[in-house]
Backbone bond lengths (Angstrom), bond angles and torsions (degrees), N, CA, C in turn:
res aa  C-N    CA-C-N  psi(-1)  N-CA   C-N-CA  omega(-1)  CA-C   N-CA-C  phi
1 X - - - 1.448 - - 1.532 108.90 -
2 X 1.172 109.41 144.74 1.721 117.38 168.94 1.407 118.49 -146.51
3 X 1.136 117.16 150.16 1.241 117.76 161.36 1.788 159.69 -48.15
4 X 1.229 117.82 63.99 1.877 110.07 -147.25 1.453 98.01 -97.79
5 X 1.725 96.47 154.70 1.495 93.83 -165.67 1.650 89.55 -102.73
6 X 1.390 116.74 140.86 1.131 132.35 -164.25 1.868 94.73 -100.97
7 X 1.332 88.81 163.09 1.802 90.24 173.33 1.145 103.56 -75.61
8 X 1.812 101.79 149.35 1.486 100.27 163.86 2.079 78.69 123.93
9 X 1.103 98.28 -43.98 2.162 117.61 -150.98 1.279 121.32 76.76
10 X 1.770 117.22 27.78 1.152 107.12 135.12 1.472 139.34 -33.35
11 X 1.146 143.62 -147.48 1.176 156.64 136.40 1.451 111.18 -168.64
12 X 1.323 98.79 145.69 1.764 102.05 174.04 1.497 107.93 -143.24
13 X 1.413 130.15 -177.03 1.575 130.56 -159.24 1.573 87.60 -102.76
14 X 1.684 134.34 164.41 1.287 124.22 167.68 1.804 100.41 -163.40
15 X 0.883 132.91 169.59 1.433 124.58 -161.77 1.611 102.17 -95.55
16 X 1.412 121.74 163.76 1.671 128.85 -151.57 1.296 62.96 -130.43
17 X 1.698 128.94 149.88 0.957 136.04 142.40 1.328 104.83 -110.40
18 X 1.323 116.78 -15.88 1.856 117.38 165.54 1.422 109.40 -70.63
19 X 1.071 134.93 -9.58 1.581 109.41 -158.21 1.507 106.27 -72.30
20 X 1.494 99.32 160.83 1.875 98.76 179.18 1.476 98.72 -157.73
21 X 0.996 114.82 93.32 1.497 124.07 178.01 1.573 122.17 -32.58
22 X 1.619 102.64 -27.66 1.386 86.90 171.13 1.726 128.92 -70.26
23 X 1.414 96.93 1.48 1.787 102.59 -168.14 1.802 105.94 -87.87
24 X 1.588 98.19 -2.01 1.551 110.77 -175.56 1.554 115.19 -103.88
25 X 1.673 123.24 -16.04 1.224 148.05 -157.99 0.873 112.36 -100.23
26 X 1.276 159.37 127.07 1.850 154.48 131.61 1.498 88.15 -98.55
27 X 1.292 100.93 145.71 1.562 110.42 174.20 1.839 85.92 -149.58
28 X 1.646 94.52 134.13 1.570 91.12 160.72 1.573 109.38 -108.98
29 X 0.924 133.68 118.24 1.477 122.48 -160.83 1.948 121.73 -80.35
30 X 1.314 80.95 -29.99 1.764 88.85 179.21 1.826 90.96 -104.99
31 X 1.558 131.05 39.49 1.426 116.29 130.83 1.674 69.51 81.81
32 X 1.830 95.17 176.73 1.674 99.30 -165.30 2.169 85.14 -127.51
33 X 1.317 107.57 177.70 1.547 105.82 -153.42 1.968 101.11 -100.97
34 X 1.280 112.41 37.02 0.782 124.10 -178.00 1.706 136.69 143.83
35 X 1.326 122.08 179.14 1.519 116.86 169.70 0.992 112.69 -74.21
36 X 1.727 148.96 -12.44 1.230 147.00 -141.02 1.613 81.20 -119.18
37 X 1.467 124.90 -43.26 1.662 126.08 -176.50 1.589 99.53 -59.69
38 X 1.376 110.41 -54.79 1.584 112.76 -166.49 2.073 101.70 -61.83
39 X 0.915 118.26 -23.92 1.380 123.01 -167.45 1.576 91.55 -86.98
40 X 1.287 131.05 -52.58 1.329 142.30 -168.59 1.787 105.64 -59.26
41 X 1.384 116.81 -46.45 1.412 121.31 170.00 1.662 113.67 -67.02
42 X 1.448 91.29 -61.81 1.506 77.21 -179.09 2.098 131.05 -46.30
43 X 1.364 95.75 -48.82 1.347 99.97 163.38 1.140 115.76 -59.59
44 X 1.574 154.02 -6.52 1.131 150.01 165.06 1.457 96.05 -82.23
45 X 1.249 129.37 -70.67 1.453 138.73 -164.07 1.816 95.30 -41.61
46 X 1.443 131.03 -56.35 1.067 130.47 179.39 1.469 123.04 -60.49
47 X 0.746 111.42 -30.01 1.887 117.66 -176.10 1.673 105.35 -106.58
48 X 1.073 136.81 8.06 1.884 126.03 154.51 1.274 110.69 -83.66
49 X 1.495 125.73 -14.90 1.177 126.73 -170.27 2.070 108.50 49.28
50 X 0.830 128.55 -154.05 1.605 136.29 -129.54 1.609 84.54 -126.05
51 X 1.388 137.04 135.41 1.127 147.91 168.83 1.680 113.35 -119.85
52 X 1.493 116.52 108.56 1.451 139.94 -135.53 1.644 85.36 -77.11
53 X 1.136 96.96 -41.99 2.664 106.52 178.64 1.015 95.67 -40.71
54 X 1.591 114.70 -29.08 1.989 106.87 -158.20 1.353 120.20 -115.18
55 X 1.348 143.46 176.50 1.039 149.16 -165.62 1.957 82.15 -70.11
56 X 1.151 99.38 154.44 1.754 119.66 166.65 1.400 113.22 -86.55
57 X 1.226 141.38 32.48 0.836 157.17 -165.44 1.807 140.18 169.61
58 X 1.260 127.11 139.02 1.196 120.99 -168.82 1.441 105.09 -145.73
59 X 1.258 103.30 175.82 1.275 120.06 163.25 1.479 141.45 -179.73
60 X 1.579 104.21 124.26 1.781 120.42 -151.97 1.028 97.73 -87.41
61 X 1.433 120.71 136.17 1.783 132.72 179.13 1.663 89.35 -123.08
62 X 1.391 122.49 112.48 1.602 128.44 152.77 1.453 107.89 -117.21
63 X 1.273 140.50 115.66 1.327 155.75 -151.19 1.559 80.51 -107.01
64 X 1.749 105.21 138.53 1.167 108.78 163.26 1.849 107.00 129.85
C-alpha cells in the first residue's frame, strides 16, 4: 500500500504493485567492525537526508 495524492489534494491509500522490500532493508549481516563503524554509518544515514527516486524510508539491521 502507498499513499497517492488524488485531485482535489486529497490523498487516499492504493496498492504498490512495485513494492520490494528489499529497497527498504540494509542488513549488514556479520554486524559492523566496531563502535567507530556504527558511529561512521549513523552519521552518514543522518546527513544524505531522504532521496525522493527512493522509498521515504529505510531501515539498517547491524546485529551486534
Amino acid at each position: 500500500m502507498c499513499l497517492v495524492r488524488l485531485w482535489g489534494g486529497s490523498v487516499a491509500w492504493a496498492d504498490d504493485n512495485e513494492f520490494d522490500l528489499r529497497k527498504h532493508i540494509q542488513i549488514f549481516e556479520n554486524g559492523l567492525p566496531g563502535q567507530a563503524a556504527l558511529q561512521a554509518l549513523i552519521e552518514y544515514k543522518q546527513s544524505r537526508g531522504l532521496d525522493s527516486t527512493r522509498p521515504l524510508w529505510d531501515v539498517t539491521i547491524a546485529p551486534g
